[in-house]
MDTraj code that builds the backbone (N, CA, C; nanometers):
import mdtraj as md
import numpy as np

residues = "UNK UNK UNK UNK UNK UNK UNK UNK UNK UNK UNK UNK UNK UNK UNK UNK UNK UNK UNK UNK UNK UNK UNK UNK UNK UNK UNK UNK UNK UNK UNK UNK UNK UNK UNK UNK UNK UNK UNK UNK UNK UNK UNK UNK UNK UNK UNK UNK UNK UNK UNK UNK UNK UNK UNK UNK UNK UNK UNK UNK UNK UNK UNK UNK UNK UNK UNK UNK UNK UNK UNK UNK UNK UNK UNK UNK UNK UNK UNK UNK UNK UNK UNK UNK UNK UNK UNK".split()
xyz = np.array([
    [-2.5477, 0.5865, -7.3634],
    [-2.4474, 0.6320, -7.4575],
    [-2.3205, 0.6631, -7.3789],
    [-2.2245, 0.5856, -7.3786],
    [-2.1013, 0.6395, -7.3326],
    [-2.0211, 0.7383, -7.3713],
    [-1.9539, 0.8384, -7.2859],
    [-1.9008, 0.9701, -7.3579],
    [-1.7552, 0.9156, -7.4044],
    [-1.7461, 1.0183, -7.5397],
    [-1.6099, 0.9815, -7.6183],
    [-1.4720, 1.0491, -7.5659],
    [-1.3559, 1.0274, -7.6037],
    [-1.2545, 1.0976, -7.5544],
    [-1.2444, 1.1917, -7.6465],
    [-1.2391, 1.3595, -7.5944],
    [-1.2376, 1.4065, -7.6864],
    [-1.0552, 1.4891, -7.6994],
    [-1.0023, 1.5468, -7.8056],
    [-0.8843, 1.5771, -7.8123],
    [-0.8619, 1.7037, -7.7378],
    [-0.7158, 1.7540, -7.6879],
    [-0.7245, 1.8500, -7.5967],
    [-0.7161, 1.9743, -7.7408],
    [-0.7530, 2.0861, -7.7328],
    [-0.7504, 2.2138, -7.8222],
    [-0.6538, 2.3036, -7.7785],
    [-0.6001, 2.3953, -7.8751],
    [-0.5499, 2.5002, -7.8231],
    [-0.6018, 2.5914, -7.7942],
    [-0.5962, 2.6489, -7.6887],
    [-0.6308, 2.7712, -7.6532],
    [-0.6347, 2.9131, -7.7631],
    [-0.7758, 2.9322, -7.7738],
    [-0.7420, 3.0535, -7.8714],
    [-0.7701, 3.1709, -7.7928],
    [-0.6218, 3.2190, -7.7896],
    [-0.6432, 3.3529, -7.7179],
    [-0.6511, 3.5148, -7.7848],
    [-0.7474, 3.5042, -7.9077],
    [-0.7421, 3.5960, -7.9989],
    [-0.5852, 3.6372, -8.0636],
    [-0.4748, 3.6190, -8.0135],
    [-0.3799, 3.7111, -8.0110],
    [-0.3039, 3.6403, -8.1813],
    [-0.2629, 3.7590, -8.2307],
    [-0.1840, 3.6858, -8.3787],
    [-0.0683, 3.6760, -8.3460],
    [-0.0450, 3.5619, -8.4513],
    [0.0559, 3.4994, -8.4130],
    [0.1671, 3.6083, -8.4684],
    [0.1043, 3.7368, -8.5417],
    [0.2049, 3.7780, -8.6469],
    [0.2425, 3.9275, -8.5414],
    [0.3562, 3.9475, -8.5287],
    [0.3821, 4.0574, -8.4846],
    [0.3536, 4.1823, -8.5114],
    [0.3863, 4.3126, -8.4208],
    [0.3266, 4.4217, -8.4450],
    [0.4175, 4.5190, -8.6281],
    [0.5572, 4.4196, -8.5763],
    [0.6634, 4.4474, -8.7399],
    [0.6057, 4.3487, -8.8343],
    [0.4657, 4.2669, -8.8165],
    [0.4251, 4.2196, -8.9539],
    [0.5389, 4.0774, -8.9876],
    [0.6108, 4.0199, -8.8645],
    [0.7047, 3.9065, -8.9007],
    [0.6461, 3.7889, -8.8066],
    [0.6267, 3.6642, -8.8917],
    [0.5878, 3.5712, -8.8053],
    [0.6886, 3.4296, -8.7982],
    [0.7219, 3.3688, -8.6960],
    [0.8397, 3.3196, -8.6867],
    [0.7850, 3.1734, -8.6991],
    [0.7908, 3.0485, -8.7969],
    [0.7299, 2.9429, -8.7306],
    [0.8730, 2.7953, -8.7270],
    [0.8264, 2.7192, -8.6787],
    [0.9453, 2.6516, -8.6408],
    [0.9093, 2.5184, -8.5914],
    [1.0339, 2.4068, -8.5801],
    [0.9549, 2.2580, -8.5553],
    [1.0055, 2.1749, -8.6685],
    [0.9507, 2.0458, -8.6541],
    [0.9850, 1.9564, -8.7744],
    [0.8473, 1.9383, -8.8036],
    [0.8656, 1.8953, -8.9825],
    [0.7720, 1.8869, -9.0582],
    [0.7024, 2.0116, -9.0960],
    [0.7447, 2.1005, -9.0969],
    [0.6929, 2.2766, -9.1265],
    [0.6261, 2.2454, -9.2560],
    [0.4871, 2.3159, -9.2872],
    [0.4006, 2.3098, -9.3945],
    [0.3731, 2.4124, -9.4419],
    [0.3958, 2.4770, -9.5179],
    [0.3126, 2.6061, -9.5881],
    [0.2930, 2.6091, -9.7321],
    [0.1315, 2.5584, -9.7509],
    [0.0587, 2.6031, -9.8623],
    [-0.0451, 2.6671, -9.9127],
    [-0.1042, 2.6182, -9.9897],
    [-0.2527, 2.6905, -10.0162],
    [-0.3146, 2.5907, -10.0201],
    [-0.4768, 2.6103, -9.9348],
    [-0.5670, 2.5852, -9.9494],
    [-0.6848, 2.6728, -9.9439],
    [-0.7741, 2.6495, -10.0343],
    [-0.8765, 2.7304, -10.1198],
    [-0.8429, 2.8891, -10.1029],
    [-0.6976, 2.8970, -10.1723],
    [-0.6879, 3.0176, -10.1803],
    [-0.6073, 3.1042, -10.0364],
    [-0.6106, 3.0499, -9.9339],
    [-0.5291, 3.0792, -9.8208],
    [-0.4063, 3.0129, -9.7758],
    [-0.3108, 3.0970, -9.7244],
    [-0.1816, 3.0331, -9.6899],
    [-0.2058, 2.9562, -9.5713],
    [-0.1824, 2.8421, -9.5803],
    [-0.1584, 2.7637, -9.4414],
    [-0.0672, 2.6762, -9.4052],
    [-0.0133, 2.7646, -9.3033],
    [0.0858, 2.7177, -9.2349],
    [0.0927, 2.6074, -9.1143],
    [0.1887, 2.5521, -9.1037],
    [0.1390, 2.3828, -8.9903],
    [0.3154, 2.4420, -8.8962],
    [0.3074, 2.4523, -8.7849],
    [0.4308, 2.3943, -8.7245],
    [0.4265, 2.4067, -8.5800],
    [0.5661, 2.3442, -8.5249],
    [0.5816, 2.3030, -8.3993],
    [0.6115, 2.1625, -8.4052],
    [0.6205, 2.1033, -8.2538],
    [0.7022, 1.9677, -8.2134],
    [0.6030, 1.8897, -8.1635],
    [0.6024, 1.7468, -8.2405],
    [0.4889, 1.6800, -8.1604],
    [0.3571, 1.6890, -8.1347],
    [0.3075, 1.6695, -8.0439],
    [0.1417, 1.7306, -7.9703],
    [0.1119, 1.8667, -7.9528],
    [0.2469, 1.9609, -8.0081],
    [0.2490, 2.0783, -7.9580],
    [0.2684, 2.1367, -8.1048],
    [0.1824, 2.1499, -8.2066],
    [0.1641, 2.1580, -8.3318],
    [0.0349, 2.3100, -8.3083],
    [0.0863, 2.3839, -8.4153],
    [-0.0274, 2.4992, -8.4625],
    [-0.0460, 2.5035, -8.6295],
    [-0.2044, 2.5756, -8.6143],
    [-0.2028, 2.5647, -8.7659],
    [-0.2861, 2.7674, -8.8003],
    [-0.2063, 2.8091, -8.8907],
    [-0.2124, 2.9146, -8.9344],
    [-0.2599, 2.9493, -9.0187],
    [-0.4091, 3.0129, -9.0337],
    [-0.4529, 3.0596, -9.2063],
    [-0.4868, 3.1724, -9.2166],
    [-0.4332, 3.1868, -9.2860],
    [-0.4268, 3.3477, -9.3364],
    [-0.4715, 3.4036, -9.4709],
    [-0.5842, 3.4923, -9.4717],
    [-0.6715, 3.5421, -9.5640],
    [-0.5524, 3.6364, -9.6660],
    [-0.5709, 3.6692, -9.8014],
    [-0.4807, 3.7320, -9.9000],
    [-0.5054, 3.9306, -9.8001],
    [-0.5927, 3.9202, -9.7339],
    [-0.6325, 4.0675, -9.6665],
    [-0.6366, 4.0205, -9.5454],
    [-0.6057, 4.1465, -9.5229],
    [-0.5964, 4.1769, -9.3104],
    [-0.5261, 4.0829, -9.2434],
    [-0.3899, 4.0371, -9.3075],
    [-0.3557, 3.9688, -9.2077],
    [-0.1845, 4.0593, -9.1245],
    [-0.1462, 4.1231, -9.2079],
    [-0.0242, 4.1850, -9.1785],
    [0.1059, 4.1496, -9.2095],
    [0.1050, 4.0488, -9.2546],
    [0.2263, 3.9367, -9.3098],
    [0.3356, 4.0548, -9.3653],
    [0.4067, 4.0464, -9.3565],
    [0.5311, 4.1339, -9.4374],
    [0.6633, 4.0510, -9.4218],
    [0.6569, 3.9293, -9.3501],
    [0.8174, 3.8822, -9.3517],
    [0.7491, 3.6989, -9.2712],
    [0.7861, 3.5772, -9.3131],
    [0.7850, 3.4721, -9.2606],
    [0.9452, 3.4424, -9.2465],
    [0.9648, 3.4107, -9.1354],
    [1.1176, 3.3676, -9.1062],
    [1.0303, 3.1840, -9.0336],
    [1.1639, 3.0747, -9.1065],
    [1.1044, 2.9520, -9.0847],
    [1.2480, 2.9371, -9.0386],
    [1.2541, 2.8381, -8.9042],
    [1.3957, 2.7751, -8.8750],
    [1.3247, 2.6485, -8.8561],
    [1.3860, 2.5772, -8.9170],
    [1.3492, 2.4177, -8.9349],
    [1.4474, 2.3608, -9.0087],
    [1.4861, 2.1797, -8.9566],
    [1.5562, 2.1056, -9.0806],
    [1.4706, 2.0607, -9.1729],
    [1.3652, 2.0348, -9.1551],
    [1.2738, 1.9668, -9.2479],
    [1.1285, 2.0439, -9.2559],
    [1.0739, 1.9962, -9.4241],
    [0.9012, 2.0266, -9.4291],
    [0.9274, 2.1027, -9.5292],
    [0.7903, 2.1587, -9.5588],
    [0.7794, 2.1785, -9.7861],
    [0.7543, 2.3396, -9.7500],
    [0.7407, 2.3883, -9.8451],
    [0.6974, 2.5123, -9.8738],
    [0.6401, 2.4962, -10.0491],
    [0.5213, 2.4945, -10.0987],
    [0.4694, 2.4802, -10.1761],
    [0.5244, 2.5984, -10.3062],
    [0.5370, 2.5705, -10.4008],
    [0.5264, 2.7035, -10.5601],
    [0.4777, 2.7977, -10.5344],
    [0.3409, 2.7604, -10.4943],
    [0.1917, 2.8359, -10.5102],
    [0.1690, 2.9130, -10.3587],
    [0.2595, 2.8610, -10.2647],
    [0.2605, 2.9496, -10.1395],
    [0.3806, 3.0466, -10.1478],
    [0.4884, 3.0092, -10.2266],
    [0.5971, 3.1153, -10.2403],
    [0.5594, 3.2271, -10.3492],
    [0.4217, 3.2209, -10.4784],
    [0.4260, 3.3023, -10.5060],
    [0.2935, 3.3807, -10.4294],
    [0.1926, 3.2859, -10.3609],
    [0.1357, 3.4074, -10.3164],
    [0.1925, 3.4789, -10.2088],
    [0.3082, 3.4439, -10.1391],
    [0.3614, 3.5325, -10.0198],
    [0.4382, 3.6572, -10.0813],
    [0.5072, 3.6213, -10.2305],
    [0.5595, 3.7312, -10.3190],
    [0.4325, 3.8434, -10.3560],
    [0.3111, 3.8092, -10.3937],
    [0.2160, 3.8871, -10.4543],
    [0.1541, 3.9564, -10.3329],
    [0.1669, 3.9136, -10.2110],
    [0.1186, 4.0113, -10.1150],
    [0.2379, 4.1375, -10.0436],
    [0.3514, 4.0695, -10.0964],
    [0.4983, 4.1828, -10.0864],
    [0.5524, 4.1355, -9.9919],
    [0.5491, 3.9952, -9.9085],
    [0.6327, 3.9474, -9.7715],
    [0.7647, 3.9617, -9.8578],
])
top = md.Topology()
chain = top.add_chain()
for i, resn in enumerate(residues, 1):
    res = top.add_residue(resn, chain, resSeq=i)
    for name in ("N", "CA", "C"):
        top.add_atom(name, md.element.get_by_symbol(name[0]), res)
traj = md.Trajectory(xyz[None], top)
């Protein structure tokens, strides 16, 4: 059986991405933030150098998303659940 190439991962170094003021900054082209099954998920960064962010409606700390980007969506259904949690 020959071994496959496998993709490089990011390092998960426990740490959130969301600051201790509850603001998380994301940035890049093609920026994504929607819902899936009920969680916000967020996509960004440049290239090979891409993160992906999900965040439960509890315990995550969210109080402010600041996005600098020219391009990428922000979904209905992610702008009102970021309103219903008070970002």
């Amino acid at each position: 059986m020959a071994a496959s190439l496998n993709l490089p991962q990011l390092a998960s170094s426990g740490k959130s991405p969301i600051n201790k003021s509850g603001v998380l900054t994301i940035h890049g082209f093609g920026v994504r933030v929607r819902i899936q099954s009920g969680h916000v998920e967020i996509e960004d960064g440049v290239g090979t150098e891409r993160r992906k962010i999900r965040l439960a409606r509890v315990g995550h700390r969210l109080r402010r998303l600041i996005c600098i980007s020219e391009d990428g969506f922000v979904t209905f259904s992610a702008l009102k659940w970021l309103s219903g949690i008070g970002a």
